[in-house]
N, C-alpha and C positions, 0 to 999 in steps of 0.2 A: 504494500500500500504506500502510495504520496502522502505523506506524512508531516515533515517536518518544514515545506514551504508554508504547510497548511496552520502548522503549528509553531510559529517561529517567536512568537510575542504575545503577551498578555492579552495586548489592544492591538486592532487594527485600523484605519483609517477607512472611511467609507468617502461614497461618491464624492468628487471636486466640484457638483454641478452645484452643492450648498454655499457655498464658497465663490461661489459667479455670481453672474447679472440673472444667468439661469433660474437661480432660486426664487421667482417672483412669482416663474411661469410653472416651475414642478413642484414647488413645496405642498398643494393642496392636494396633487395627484400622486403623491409618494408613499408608500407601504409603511405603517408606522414601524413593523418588526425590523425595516431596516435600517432603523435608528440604534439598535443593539450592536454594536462593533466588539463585543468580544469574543476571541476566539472561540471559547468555550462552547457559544451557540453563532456560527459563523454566521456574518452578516446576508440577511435576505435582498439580491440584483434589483434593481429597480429596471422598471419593462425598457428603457431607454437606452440603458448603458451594457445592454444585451446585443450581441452582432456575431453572423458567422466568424466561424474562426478564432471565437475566445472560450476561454477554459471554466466552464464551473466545477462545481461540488455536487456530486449523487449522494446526499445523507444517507442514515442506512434506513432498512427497509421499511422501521417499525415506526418511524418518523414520517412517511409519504406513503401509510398504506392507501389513506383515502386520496390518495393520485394515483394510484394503480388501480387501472381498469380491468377489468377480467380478460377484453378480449387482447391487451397490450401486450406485448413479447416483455417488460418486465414483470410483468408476473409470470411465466416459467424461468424469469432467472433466482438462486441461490442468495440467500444472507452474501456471500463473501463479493458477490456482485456490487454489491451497493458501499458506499463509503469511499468512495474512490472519485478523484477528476475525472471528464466529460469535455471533448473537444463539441463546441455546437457547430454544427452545419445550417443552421437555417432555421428562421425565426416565423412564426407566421401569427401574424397580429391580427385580431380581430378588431379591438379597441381598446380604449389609453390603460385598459387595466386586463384586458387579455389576450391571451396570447398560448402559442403551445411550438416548444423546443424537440429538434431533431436532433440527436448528436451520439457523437462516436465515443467508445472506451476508452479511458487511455490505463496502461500500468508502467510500472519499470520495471518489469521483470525481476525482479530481486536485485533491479541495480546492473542488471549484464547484459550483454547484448542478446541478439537472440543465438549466435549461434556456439555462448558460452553456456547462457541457458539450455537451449537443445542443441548438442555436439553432434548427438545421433538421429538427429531429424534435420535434415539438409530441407526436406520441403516446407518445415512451418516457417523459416527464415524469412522470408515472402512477407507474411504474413501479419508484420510490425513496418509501421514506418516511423522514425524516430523525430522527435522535436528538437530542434539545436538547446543543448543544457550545456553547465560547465565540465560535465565529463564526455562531452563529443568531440571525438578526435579532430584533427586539422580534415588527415586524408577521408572522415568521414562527411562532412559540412554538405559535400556539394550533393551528397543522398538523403539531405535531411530535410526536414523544413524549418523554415526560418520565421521569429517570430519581429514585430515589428517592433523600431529602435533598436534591433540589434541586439533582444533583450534574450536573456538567458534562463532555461530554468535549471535550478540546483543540483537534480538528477537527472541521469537517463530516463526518458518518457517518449512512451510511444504508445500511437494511434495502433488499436485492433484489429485492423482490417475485416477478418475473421469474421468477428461479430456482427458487423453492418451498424444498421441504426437504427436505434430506439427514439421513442416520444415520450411527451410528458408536458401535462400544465408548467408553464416559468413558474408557478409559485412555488413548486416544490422542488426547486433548486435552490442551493446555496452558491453564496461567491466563493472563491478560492483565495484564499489568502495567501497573496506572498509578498517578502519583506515588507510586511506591516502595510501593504496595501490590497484592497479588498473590491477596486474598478474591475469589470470585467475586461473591460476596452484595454487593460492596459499589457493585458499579455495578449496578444490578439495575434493569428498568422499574418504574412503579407497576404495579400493579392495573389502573385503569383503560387507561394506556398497553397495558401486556400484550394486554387484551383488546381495544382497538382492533386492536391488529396483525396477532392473531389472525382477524380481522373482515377484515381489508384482505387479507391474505395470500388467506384462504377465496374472497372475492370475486373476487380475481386469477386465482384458478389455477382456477376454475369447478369444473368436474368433478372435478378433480387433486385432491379434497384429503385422501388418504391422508395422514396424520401430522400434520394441521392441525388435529387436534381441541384446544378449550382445556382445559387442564392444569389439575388442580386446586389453587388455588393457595394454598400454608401462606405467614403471615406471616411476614417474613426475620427476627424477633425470634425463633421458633417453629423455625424449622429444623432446628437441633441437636435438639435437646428432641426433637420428633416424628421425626426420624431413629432415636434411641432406643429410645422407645419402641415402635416399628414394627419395627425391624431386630435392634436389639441390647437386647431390655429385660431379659436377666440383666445388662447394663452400667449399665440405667439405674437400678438396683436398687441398684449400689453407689456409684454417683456422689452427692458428696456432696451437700448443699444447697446453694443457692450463695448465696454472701455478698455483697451491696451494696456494700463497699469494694473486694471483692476482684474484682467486675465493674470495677468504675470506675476500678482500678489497670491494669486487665490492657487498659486502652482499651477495652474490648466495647461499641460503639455500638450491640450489639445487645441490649441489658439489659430490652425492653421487655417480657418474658416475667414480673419481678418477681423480687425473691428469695424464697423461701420457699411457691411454691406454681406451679414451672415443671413438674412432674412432673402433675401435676391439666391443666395447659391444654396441654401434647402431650398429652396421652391423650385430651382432647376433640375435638382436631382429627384421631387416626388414625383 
C-alpha cells in the first residue's frame, strides 16, 4: 500500500481556491467535510479541483459501502482493494454538486519493479505502467509517465493496466495527501502522459473499453475558471477579477489563466 505520501504530516493543507478571489464564487458550493484537513480523516476533493489524470484516495470498503452499487465491479473487489491511490480518467459532471469518477488502480508493488516483483512471469510485466517517482531510474523516464511540474512521487507507482476501470460517486473519494498538500490538480499527469495511458489502458483491455474513452482535457491553470462558467456562471458573474498579487500571495501555482481576462479563456474552453 501508498502509504507514507498519504501519511507524511499531522495536517495537511487543503484547496488554494480559499485563499483567491475564487473564494466568493465557491465558498457557498463547497462540501463542508472538506474543511477537515487532517490526515487522520483525509480531506474530502471538492467537485472542481477534480480533472483527469490526478491521483485520489479509494478509502477502505466499510467507509463507501453506501457508494457501492451492486451492479458496480467494486463490489466483487476484496477489502485489500480499497485503501489505496486511484489515477482518475474522466470526470463526468452532472451539476455543481455531482458528478461520478472513472479511474484506474495504482500500487507499488512492494516498492519493485514489476519484473523484480514477478522474475518468473515475463508476461504480467506488460501489465504496470509506472508514474515518474524519486526511485525511477534515468534509463527508465522515457517509459514512464510524467507528472506535471516535473513533480515527483516518493515511490515506485504504477497504473494497473490489468484491472481496467472502475466508477464511483466523487463523494466517496478522498484527496491524496502529499507533502502536506491535499489539491488534486496538483499531482496531475501531462497531457501527453494522460493520453498515452489512455492508449495503453485501451490496448490492454481490447474489447473492454467501456469508460476508457479520452476525456477532454481543460488546462489545470483553467479548471476553476471553466468549472464556473459551465456549472455555476451566476457565480462566475460575481467573482471578482483576480489580482496578480493576490494570486501570488494566496501561493496559486495555478495563475496561468492571467489576471484580468480569466472569464474570456473559461468561456473558450466550455
Amino acid at each position: 500500500m501508498l502509504t507514507r505520501d498519504r501519511k507524511g504530516s499531522k495536517t495537511a493543507r487543503t484547496s488554494s481556491w480559499r485563499g483567491s478571489h475564487f473564494k466568493v464564487a465557491f465558498e457557498a458550493h463547497s462540501r463542508p467535510e472538506a474543511l477537515d484537513s487532517h490526515c487522520e480523516k483525509n480531506p474530502k476533493p471538492q467537485l472542481w479541483d477534480i480533472c483527469p489524470g490526478c491521483i485520489l484516495w479509494l478509502p477502505a470498503r466499510r467507509e463507501m459501502i453506501d457508494k457501492i452499487e451492486e451492479n458496480n465491479r467494486l463490489s466483487r473487489e476484496q477489502t485489500a482493494f480499497f485503501e489505496h491511490p486511484v489515477m482518475v480518467l474522466s470526470v463526468k459532471v452532472t451539476s455543481s454538486k455531482k458528478a461520478t469518477v472513472t479511474f484506474a488502480f495504482l500500487t507499488s508493488l512492494g516498492e519493485k519493479t514489476p519484473q523484480e516483483r514477478f522474475p518468473n512471469r515475463q508476461g504480467w510485466w506488460g501489465k504496470y505502467v509506472e508514474i515518474c517517482s524519486e526511485k525511477t531510474l534515468p534509463e527508465e523516464r522515457n517509459a514512464s509517465l510524467s507528472l506535471e511540474k516535473n513533480r515527483q512521487l516518493a515511490k515506485r507507482t504504477y497504473v494497473d493496466l490489468e484491472k481496467g476501470a472502475y466508477t464511483i460517486d466523487y463523494t466517496a473519494l478522498q484527496c491524496y495527501v502529499i507533502d502536506n498538500r491535499s489539491e488534486p490538480y496538483r499531482n496531475r499527469l501531462t497531457k501527453g502522459s494522460y493520453e498515452d495511458l489512455m492508449g495503453r489502458l485501451r490496448k490492454h483491455q481490447g474489447f473492454l473499453t467501456t469508460g476508457l474513452e479520452t476525456a477532454r482535457w481543460v488546462e489545470t491553470g483553467r479548471l476553476w475558471e471553466t468549472f464556473l462558467e459551465k456549472w455555476l456562471p451566476d457565480q462566475a458573474k460575481k467573482a471578482p477579477e483576480p489580482k496578480l498579487k493576490q494570486i501570488n500571495e494566496a501561493g496559486n501555482w495555478r495563475s496561468g489563466a492571467g489576471a484580468g481576462n480569466w472569464r474570456a479563456g473559461a468561456k473558450a474552453q466550455s
